[in-house]
C-alpha positions as CSV (number, residue, x, y, z in Angstrom):
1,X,200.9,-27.0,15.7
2,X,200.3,-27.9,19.4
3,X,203.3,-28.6,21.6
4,X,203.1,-31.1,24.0
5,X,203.9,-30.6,27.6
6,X,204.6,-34.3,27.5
7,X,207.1,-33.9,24.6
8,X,209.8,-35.7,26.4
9,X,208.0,-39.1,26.6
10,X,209.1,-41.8,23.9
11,X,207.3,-43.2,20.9
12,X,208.5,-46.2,22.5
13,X,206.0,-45.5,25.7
14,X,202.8,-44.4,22.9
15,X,203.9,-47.7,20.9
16,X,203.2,-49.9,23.9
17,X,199.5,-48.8,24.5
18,X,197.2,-51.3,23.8
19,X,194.0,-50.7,22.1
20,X,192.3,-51.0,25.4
21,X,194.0,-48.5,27.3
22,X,191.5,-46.9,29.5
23,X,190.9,-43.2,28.8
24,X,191.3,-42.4,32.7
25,X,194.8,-43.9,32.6
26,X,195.7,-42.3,29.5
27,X,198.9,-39.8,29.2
28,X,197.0,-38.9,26.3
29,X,194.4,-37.3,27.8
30,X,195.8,-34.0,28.9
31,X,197.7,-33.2,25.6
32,X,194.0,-34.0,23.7
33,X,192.4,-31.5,26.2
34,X,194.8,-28.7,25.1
35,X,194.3,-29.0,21.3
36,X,190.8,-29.0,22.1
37,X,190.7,-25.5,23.8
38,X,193.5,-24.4,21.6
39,X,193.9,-25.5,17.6
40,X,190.4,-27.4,17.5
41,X,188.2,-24.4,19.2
42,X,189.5,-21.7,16.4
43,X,188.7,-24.7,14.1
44,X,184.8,-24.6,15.5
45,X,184.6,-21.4,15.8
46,X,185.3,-20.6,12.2
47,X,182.3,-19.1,10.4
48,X,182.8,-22.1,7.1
49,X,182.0,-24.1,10.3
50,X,178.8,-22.3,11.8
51,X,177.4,-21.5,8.9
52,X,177.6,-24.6,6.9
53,X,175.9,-26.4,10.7
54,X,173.3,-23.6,10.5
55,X,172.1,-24.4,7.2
56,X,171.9,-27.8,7.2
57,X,169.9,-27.7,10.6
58,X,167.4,-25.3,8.7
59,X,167.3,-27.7,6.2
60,X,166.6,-30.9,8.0
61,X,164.2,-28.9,10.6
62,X,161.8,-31.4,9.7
63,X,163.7,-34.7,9.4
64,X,161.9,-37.8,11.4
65,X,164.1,-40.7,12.4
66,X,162.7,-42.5,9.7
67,X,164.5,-40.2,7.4
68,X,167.4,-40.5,8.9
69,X,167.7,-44.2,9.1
70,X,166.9,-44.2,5.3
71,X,169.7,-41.6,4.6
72,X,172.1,-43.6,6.8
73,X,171.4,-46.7,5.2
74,X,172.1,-44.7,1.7
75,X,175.2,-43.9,2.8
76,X,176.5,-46.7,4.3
77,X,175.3,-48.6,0.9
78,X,177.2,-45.9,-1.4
79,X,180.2,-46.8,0.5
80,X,180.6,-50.2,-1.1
81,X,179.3,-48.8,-4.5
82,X,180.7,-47.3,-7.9
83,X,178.2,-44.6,-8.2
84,X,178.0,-42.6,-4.8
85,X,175.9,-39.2,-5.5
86,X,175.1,-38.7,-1.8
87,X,178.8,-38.9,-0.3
88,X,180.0,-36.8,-3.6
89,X,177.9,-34.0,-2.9
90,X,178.6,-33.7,0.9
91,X,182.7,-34.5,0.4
92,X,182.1,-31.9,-2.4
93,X,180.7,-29.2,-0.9
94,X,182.9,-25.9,0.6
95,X,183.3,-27.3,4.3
96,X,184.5,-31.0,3.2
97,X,187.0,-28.5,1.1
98,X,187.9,-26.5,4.2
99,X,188.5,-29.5,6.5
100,X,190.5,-31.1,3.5
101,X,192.8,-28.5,4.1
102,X,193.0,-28.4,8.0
103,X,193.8,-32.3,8.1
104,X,196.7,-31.7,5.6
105,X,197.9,-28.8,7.2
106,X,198.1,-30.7,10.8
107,X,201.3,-33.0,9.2
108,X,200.0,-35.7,9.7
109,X,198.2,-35.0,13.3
110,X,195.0,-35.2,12.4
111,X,194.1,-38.3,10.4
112,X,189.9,-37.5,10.2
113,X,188.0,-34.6,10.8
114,X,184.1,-34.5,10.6
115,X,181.5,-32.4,11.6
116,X,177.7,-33.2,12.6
117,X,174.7,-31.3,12.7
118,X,171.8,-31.2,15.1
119,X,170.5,-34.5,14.4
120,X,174.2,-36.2,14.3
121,X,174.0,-36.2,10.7
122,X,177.3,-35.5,8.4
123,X,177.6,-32.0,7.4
124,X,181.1,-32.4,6.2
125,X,184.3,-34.4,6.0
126,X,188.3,-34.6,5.5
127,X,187.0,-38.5,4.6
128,X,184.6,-40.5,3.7
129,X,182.9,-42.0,7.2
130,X,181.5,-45.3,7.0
131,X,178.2,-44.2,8.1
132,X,175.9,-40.6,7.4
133,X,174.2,-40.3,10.9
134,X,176.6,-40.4,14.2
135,X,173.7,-39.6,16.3
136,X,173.5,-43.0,18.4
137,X,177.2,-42.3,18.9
138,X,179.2,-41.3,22.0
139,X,180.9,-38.9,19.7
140,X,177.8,-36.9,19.1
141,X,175.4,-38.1,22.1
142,X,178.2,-37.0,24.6
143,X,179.0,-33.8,22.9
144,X,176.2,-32.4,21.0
145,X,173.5,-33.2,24.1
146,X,176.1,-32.6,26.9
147,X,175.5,-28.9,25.9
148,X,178.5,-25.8,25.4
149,X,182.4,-26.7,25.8
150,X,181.1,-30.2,26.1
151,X,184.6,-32.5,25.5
152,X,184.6,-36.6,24.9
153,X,188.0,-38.3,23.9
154,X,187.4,-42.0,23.1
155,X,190.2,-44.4,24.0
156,X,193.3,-45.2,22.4
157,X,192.4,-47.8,19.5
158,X,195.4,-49.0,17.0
159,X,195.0,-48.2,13.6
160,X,195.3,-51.6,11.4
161,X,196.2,-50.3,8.4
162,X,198.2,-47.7,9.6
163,X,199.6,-49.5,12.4
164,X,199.3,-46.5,14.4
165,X,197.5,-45.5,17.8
166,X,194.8,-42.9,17.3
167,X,191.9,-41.8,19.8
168,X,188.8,-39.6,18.1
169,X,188.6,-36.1,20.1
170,X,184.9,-34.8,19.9
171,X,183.5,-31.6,20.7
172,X,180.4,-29.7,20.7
173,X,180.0,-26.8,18.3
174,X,178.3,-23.7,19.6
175,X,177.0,-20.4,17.5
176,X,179.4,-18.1,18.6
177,X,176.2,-15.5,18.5
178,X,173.4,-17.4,20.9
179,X,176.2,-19.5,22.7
180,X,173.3,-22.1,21.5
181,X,174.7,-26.1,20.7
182,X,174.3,-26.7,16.9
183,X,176.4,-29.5,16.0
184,X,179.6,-31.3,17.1
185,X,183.5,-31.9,15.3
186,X,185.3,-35.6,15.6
187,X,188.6,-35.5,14.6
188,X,190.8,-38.3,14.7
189,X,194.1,-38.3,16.2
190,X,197.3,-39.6,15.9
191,X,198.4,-40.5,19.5
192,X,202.1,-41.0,18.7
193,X,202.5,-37.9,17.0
194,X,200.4,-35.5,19.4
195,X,203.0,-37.2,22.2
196,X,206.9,-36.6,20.0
């Protein structure tokens, strides 16, 4: 687990940030740097990781934005729904399992993680996202087409029904072979605890 070099500053100071606390101003923005080039690099360098990215770009290769847009509006449809075969099988399959196991092992850190493909589609989840295709998000667009070691931390948002302040942390995701951008990671955060 990721110490903070800013361990010393109160709860009491992360409590008072407001959800529109600028990401330039933000004391989080250091500490999210370092668990990006420490805890969350291993995480995307994992073969589960490239290979499960790998596939899925061979397998939508061919995907117009037609597709897409269908796919994401089946998603975001299932999410409402009783029967939901297409969120199912991708919180199913073995890299939804492995970043299962990576959000519960951060205690409590880490409170989403996902992981997109070439297109900014879903290739697997701690969680069930509210949409399939992040692609016209800054999470993916400022990552994925910035190109390698490519880093975007959103701004500190509270949590409603957690009541606590989070900020998503996203990366791009490299093939550790070509050094060639195949996906991105968002993972959610947990402000208060990354600062204790």
């Amino acid at each position: 687990m990721l110490k903070s070099p800013l361990k010393t500053m109160s709860v009491a100071l992360a409590i008072a940030m407001s959800a529109s606390f600028a990401l330039a101003d933000g004391p989080h923005e250091g500490p999210m740097t370092e668990l990006a080039n420490g805890d969350v690099q291993k995480l995307i360098t994992n073969p589960i990781v490239v290979d499960a990215i790998k596939a899925q770009n061979e397998k939508h290769a061919s995907l117009q934005q037609a597709n897409i847009d269908k796919m994401d509006k089946e998603w975001r449809a299932e999410t409402g729904a009783a029967d939901h075969p297409m969120i199912d099988a991708v919180l199913g399959n073995a890299l939804s399992a492995h970043l299962k196991q990576v959000k519960e092992g951060s205690q409590g850190l880490y409170t989403e993680i996902f992981v997109m493909d070439n297109k900014g589609l879903n290739v697997g989840q701690s969680d069930v996202t509210s949409d399939y295709w992040q692609g016209d998000e800054a999470k993916w667009q400022k990552t994925y087409q910035a190109g390698p070691g490519a880093i975007h931390i959103s701004e500190v948002e509270e949590d409603e029904s957690t009541q606590r302040f989070q900020s998503q942390l996203s990366m791009a995701i490299t093939d550790p072979a070509t050094n060639e951008v195949i996906g991105a990671v968002t993972i959610g955060v947990d402000v208060e605890n990354l600062l204790q």
